[in-house]
C-alpha positions in Angstrom: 42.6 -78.2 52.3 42.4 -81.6 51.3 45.7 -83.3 49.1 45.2 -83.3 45.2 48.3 -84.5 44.1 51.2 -87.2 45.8 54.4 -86.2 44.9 56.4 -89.2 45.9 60.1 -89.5 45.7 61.6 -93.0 46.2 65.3 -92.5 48.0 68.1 -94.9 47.6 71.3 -93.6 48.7 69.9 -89.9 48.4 72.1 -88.2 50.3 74.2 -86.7 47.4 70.5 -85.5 46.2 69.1 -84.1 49.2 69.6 -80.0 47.7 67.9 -81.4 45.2 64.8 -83.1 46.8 64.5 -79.7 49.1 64.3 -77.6 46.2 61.5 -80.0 44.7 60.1 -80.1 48.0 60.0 -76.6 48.2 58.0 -76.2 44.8 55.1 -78.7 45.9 52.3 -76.9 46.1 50.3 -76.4 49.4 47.8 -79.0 48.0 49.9 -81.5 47.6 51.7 -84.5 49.5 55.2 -85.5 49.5 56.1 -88.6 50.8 59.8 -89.1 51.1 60.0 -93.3 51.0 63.5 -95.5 52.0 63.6 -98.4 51.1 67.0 -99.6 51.0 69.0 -98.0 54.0 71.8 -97.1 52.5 72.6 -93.8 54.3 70.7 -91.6 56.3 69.2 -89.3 53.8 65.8 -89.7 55.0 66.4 -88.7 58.5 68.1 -85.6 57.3 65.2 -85.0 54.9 62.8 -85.9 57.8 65.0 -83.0 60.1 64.9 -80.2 57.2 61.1 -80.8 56.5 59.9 -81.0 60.1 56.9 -78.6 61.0 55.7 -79.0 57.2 52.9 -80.8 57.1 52.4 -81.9 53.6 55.7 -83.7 53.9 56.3 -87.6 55.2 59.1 -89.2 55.8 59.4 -93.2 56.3 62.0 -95.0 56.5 60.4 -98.5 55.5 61.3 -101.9 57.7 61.8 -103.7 54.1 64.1 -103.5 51.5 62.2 -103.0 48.2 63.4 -103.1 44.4 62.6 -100.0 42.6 59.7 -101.2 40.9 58.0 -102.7 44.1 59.3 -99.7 45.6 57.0 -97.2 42.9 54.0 -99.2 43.1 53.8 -99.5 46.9 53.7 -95.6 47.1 51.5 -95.7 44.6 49.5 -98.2 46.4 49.3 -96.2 49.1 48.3 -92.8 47.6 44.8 -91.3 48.2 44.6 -88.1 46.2 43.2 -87.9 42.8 46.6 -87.1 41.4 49.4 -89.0 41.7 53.5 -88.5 40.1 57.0 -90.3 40.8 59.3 -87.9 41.1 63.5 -89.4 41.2 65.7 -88.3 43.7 68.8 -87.3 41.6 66.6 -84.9 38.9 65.7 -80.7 38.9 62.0 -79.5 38.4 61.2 -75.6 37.0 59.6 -73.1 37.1 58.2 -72.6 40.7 54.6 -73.6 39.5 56.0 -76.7 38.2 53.6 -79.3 39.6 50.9 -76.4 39.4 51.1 -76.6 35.8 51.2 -80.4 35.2 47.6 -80.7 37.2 46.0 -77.6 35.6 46.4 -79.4 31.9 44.5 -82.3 33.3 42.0 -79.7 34.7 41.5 -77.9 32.0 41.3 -80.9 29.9 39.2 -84.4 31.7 39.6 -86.2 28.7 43.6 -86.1 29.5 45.0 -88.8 31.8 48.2 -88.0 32.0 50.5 -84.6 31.6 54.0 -84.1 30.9 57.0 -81.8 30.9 59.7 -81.0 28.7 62.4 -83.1 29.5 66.2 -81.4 29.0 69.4 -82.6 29.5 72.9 -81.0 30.1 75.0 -81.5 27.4 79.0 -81.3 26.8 81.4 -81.8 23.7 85.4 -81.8 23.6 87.8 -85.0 24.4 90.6 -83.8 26.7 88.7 -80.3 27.5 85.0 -80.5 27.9 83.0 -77.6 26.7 79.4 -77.2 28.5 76.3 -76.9 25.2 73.6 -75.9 28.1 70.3 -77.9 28.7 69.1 -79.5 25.8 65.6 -80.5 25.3 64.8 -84.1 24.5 62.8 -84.8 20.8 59.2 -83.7 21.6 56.3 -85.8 20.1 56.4 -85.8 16.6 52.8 -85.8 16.2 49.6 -83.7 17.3 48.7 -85.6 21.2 44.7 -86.0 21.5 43.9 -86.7 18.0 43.5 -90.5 17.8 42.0 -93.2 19.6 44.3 -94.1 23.0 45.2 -97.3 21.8 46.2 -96.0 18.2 48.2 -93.1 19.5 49.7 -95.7 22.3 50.9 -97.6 19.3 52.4 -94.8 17.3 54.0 -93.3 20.5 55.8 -96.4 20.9 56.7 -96.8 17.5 57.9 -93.0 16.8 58.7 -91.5 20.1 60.9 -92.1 23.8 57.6 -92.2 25.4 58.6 -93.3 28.9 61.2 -90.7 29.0 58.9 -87.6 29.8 55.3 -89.6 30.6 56.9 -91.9 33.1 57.8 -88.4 34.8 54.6 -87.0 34.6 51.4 -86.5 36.8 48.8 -88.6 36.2 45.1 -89.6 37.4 45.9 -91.8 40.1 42.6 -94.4 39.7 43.7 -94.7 36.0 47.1 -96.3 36.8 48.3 -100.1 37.3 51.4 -101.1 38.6 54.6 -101.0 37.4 55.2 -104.6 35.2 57.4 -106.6 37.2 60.8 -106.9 34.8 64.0 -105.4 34.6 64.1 -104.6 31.2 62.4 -100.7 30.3 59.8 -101.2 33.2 58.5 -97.5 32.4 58.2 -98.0 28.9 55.7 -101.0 29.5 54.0 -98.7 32.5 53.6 -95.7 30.1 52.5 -97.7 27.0 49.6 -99.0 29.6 48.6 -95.7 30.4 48.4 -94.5 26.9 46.0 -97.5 25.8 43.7 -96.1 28.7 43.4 -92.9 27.8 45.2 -89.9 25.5 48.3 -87.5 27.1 49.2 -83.8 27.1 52.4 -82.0 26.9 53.0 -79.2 28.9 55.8 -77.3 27.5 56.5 -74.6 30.1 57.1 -77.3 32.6 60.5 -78.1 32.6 62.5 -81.8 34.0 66.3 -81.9 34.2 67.6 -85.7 33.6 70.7 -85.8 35.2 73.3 -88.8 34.8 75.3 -90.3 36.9 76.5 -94.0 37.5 73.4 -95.6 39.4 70.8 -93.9 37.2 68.3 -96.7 37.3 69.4 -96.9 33.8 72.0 -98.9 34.5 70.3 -101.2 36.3 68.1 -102.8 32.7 68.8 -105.6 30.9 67.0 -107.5 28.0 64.9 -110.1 29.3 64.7 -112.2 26.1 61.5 -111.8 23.9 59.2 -114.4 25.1 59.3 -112.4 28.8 58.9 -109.0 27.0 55.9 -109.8 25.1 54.5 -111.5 27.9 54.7 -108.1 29.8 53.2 -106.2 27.0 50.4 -108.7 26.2 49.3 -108.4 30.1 48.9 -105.1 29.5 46.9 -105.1 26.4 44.7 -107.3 28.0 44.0 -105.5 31.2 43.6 -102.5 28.9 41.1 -103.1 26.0 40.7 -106.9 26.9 41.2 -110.0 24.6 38.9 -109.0 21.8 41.4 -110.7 19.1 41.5 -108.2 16.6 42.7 -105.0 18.3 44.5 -107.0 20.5 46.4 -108.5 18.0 47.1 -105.5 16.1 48.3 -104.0 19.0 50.4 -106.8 20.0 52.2 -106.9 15.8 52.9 -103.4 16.7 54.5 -104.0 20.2 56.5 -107.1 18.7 57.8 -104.7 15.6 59.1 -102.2 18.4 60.4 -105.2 20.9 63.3 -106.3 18.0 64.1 -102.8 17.1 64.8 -102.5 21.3 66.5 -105.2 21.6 69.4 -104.0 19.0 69.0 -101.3 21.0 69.8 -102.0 24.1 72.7 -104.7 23.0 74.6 -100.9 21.6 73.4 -99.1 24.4 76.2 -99.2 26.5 78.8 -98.3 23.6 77.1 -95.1 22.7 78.8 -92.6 25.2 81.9 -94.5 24.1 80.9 -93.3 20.6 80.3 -90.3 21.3 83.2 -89.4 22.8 85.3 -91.1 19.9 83.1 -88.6 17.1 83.1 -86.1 19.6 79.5 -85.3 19.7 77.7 -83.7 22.4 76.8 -86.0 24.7 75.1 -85.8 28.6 77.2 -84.1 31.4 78.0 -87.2 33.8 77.7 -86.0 37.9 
């Protein structure tokens, strides 16, 4: 049976993770390819993955000669993928129920005017200062507005304006020939990536699928920093202009839109590092750290 989907999981320092990837391995379905990728050699998950996985053939394992960024890391195996569905799926995160990826590409199946699906993303939450108290998974805040309803590039706009988009689309599975690559910044890379696909074309939720975030202290995450706002809008702008070209007037509206949300993020990310530290002082609930 020919590949439908490419499940590709980017490793850097995975070894930690490797339970983790076998149990999402194990879930792929017998349609599907999953490349395990290094590129940055900093232990020898892969050839442990590569040992556990051997006599399966939809798995790969490479262990790459060059030593990639994450972003040029994601778009070369997205480069490289030949079936008509494609998803990213981290190292260090948990995937249910069994039919996981089964359920993402029946949505976009069942529904060709989809280009994208999504799970439910959930995270573990704890409360309490000297003694922490476990709340269970949480879901994240699902869209607060009907998917499917509006023109892409209007529901693009009020998805970035109203919504985390990147945090559940960036996860999902989308239609491979529909995606560009990854903007080249290191400030919210996914957000700009997700906001391209959703000018292209409309999403879908799928609620039973279910993606556990989990946090720890090289979460890519981490890793962001504001780039100034001439860079960000020139990220954006390429974008919109790939996407529903230079035309003036919807360009520009898009583009007031995207420069409304780019102030409101960058407040946001100059607090984003104090919020746990908030948290913890108002002891609210806030993510389970591994």
């Amino acid at each position: 049976m020919e590949p439908r989907l490419t499940i590709a999981i980017p490793l850097h320092g995975g070894a930690k993770w490797i339970e983790g990837i076998l149990d999402t391995v194990a879930k792929a379905p017998e349609w599907s390819r999953v490349v395990l990728s290094d590129a940055t050699h900093l232990d020898d998950a892969v050839e442990s993955l590569a040992g556990a996985c051997r006599g399966d053939d939809r798995v790969e394992a490479i262990s790459r000669p060059e030593t990639l960024g994450w972003v040029d890391h994601a778009n070369l195996l997205l480069e490289e993928a030949q079936t008509d569905y494609f998803c990213w799926m981290p190292q260090d995160d948990l995937v249910s129920p069994e039919e996981y990826f089964e359920l993402l590409v029946a949505a976009l199946d069942e529904n060709p005017d989809r280009i994208l699906a999504f799970p439910t993303v959930l995270r573990e939450l704890e409360v309490g200062r000297l003694r922490q108290r476990s709340i269970g998974e949480v879901p994240y805040q699902s869209p607060p507005f009907e998917l499917g309803e509006e023109p892409p590039e209007l529901e693009a706009v009020r998805m970035l304006r109203e919504w985390n988009m990147a945090l559940g689309c960036w996860r999902g599975v989308f239609r491979t020939r529909l995606a560009r690559p990854i903007p080249q910044t290191d400030d919210c890379a996914d957000v700009a990536w997700t906001f391209s696909m959703a000018l292209e074309g409309n999403f879908i939720g799928v609620e039973q699928a279910r993606y556990l975030k989990r946090f720890h202290g090289k979460n890519a995450h981490h890793s962001m920093r504001w780039q100034g706002m001439p860079e960000a809008l020139e990220v954006f702008r390429a974008e919109v202009e790939a996407r529903i070209g230079q035309d003036p007037v919807p360009a520009g509206q898009v583009m007031a839109a995207v420069r409304r949300y780019l102030h409101r993020h960058r407040l946001a990310m100059f607090g984003y590092r104090l919020r746990p530290f908030a948290a913890y002082l108002l002891n609210r609930p806030r993510p389970v750290t591994e």
